[in-house]
C-alpha positions as CSV (number, residue, x, y, z in Angstrom):
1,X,0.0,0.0,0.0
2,X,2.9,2.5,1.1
3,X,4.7,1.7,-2.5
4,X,1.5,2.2,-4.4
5,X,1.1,5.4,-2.4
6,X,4.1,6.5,-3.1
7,X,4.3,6.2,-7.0
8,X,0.2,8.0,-7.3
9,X,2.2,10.9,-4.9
10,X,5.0,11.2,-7.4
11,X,3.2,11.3,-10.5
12,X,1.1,13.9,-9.3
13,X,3.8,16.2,-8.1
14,X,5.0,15.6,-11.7
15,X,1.7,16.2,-12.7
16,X,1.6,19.6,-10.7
17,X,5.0,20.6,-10.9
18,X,4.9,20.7,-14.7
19,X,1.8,23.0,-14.8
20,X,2.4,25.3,-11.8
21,X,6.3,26.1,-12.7
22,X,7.0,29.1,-11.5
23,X,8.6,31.7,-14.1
24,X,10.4,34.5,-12.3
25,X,13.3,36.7,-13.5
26,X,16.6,34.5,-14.5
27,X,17.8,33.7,-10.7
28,X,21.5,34.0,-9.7
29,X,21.6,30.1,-8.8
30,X,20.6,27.6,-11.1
31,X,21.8,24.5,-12.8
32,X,19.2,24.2,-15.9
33,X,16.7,25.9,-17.4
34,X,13.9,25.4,-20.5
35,X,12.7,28.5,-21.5
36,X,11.7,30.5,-18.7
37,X,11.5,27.9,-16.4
38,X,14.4,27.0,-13.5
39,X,15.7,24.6,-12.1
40,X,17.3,25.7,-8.7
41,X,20.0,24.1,-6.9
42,X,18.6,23.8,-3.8
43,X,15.5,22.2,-5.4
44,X,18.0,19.9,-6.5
45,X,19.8,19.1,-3.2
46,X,16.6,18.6,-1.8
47,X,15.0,15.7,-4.4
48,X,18.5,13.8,-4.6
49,X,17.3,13.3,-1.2
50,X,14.0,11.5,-1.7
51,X,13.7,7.6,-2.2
52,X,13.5,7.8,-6.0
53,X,16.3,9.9,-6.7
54,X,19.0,8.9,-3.9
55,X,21.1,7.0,-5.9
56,X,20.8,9.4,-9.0
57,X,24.2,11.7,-10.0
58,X,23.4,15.2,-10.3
59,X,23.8,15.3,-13.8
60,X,21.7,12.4,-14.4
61,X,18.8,14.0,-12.8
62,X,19.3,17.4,-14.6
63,X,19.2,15.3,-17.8
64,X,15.9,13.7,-16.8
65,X,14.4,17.0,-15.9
66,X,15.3,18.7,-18.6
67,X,13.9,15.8,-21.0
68,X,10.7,15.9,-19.0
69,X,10.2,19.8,-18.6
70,X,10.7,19.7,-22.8
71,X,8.2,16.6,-23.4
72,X,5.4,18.6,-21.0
73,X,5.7,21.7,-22.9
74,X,5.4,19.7,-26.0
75,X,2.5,18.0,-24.6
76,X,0.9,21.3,-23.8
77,X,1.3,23.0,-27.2
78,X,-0.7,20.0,-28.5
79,X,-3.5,20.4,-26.2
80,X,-3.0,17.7,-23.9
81,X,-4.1,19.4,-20.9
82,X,-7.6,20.0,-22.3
83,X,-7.3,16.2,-23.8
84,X,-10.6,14.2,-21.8
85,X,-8.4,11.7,-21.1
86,X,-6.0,13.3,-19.3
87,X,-8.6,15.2,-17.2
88,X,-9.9,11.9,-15.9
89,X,-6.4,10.4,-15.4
90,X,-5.8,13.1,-13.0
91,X,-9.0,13.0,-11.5
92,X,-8.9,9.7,-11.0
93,X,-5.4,9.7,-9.7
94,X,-6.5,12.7,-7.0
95,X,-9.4,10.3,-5.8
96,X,-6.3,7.0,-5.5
97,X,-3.7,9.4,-3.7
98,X,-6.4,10.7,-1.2
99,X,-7.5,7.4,-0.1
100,X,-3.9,6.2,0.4
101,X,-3.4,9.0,2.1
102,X,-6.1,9.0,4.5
103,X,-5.1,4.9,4.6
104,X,-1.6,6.0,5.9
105,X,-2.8,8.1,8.6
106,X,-5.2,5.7,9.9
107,X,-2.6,3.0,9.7
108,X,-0.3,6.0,11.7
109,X,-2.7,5.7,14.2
110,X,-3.1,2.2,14.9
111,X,-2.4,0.5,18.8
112,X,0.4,-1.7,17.5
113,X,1.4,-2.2,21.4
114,X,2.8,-5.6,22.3
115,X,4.3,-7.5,25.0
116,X,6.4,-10.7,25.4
117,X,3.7,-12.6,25.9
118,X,1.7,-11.6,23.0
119,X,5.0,-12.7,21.1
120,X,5.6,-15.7,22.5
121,X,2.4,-16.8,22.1
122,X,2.5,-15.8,18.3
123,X,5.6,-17.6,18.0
124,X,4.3,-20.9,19.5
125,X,1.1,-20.7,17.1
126,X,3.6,-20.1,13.9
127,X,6.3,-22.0,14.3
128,X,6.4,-23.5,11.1
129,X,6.8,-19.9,9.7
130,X,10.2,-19.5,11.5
131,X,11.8,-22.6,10.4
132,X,14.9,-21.8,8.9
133,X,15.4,-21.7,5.2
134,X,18.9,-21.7,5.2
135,X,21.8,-22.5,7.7
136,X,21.0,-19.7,9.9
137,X,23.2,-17.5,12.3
138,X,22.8,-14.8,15.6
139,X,25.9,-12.5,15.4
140,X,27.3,-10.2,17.2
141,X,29.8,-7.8,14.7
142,X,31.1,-4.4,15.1
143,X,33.1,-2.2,12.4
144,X,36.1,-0.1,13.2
145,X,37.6,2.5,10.8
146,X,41.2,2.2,12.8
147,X,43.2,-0.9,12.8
148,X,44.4,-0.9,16.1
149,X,40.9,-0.1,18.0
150,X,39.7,-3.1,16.2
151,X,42.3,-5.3,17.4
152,X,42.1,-3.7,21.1
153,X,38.5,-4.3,21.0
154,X,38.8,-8.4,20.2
155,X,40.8,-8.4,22.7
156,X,38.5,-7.2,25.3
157,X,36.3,-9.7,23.8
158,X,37.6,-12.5,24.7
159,X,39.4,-11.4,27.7
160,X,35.6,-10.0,29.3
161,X,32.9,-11.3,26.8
162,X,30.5,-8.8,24.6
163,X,28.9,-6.4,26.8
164,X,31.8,-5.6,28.6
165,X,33.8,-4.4,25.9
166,X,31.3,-2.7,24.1
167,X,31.2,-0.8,27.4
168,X,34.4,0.0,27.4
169,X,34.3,1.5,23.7
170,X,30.7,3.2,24.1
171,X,32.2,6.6,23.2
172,X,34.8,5.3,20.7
173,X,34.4,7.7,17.6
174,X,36.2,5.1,15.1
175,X,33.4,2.9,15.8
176,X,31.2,2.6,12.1
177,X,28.5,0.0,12.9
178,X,27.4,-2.3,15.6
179,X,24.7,-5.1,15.9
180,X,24.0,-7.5,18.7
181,X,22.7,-10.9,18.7
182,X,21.5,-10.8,15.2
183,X,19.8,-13.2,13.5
184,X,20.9,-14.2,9.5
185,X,20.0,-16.9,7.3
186,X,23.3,-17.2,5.8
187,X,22.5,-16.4,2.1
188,X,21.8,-12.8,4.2
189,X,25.5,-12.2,5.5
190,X,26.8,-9.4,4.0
191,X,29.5,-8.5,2.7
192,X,31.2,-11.8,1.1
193,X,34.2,-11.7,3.4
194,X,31.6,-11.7,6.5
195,X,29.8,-14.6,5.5
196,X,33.0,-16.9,4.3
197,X,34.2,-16.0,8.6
198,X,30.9,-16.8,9.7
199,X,30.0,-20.3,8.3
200,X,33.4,-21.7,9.5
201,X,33.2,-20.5,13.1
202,X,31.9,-22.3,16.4
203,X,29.4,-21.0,18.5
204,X,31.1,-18.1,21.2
205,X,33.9,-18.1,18.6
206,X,35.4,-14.7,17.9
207,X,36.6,-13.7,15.0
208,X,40.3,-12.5,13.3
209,X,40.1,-9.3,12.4
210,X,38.6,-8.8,8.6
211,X,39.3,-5.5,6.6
212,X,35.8,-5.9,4.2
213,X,36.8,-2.2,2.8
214,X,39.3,-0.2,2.6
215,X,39.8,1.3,6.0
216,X,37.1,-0.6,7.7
217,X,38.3,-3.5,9.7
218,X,35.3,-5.8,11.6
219,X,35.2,-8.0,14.8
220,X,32.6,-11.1,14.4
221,X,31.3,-13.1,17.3
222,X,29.0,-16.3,16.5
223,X,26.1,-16.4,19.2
224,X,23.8,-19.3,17.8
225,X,23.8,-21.3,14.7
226,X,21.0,-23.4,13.1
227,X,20.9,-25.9,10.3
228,X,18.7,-25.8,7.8
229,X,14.7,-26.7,8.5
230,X,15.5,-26.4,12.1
231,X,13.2,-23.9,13.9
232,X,15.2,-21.1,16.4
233,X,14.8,-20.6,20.1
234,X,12.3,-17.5,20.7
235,X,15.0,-15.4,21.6
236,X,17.1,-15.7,18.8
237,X,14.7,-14.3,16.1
238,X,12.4,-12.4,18.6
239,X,12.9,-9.1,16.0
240,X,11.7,-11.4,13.2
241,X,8.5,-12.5,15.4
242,X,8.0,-9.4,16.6
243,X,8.1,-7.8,12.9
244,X,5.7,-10.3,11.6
245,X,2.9,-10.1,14.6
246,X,3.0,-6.6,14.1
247,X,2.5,-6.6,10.0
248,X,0.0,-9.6,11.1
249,X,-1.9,-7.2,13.9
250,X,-1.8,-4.1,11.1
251,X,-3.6,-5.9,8.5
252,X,-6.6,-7.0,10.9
253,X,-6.6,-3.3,12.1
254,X,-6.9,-2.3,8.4
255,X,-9.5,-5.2,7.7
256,X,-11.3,-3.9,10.3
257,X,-11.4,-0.4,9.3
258,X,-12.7,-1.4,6.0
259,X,-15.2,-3.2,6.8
260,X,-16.2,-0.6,9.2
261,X,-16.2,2.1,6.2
262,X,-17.8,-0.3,4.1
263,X,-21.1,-0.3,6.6
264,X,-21.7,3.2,6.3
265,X,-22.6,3.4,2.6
266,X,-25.1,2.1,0.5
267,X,-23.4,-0.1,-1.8
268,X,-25.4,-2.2,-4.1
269,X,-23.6,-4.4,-6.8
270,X,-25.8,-5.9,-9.9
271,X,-24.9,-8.6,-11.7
272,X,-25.5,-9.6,-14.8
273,X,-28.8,-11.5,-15.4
């Protein structure tokens, strides 16, 4: 629902954006225009931050808007804006995007409290659901950027176990990353040098130190492992049980709400005699 939301969102903005331009003097700060319309660089700054442009180069998205800004002037020289079926595409896009949008906000406001019990019991009723696809692995792995942290760091490892020395480097700035008691399937370790450590260590084992980048040297410790088709302990993949009774709980919530919305119209459907 949240994807579909967000693609009806975007095409209207592009919708919108291509027929409310603003056309102002030529401003002091821009990085492409078509005609008299700008683009600014801080408009720019600010949509290579959204979700569909993050991983575009600058360039690439001035390309793209210049392309597009030219193909919607095009389109308006020949009319399309008073074109019928464009008028209902937008309409019927504005009637789509409100309803995912009031969808959102009710799903915003949903009670999606838990406990441990309401976990464990969820967990008991689907086990089958967390039975292991793959060898599977809980982790505990943290990434230094300098050499010699890392390897003072394993050492308190071993010499006083995993809380302890992530106590003792709690306000370590060459610290990158840190995750405790993860749980994997192994096709899931990340990067390649990670996983190749992991599958040949014993449980409680800690690693050698691994440089996976340049610069960046990590510290594994292996928790738990479980073969394939087995089915993990409760506390091993509580996060996964917790993320599924929740996704579980949302979609009753929003079942219920439909249903609920559903019995305040008249809705009649006639079929074919």
């Amino acid at each position: 629902m949240l994807n579909n939301f967000k693609k009806i969102i975007f095409v209207l903005l592009l919708i919108f954006f291509f027929s409310s331009c603003k056309k102002e003097n030529e401003p002091l700060k821009y990085s492409a225009k078509v005609d008299n319309t700008f683009l600014f660089d801080k408009d720019i700054d600010s949509v290579l931050t959204t979700e569909k442009y993050r991983n575009f180069y600058k360039d690439e998205y001035i390309n793209s808007w210049i392309r597009n800004q030219v193909m919607y002037k095009e389109a308006v020289k020949n009319g399309i804006l008073d074109d019928p079926e464009y008028k209902n595409l937008v309409e019927e896009m504005k009637k789509e995007a409100a309803v995912a949008l009031y969808l959102k906000n009710k799903n915003e406001e949903f009670d999606l409290s838990c406990n441990d019990d309401d976990l464990k019991i969820f967990y008991k009723d689907n086990m089958d659901e967390f039975r292991c696809s793959d060898d599977a692995y809980v982790i505990n792995e943290i990434f230094f950027v300098s050499q010699d942290k890392a390897l003072q760091f394993r050492a308190k490892l071993i010499e006083n176990g995993w809380d302890a020395a992530v106590s003792d480097f709690k306000n370590d700035s060459t610290i990158k990353s840190m995750i405790h008691k993860k749980f994997f399937l192994a096709n899931e370790l990340q990067p390649d040098e990670i996983y190749k450590i992991v599958i040949s260590m014993q449980e409680n084992e800690v690693s050698i130190l691994s440089e996976t980048e340049p610069g960046v040297f990590a510290v594994v410790q292996l928790v738990k492992s479980f073969s394939i088709n087995t089915v993990p302990d409760f506390e091993s993949v509580s996060e996964l049980v917790k993320d599924r009774f929740l996704m579980q709980k949302r979609k009753i919530l929003m079942d219920e709400l439909i249903q609920k919305i559903y019995s305040k119209y008249d809705i009649e459907i006639k079929k074919d005699k």
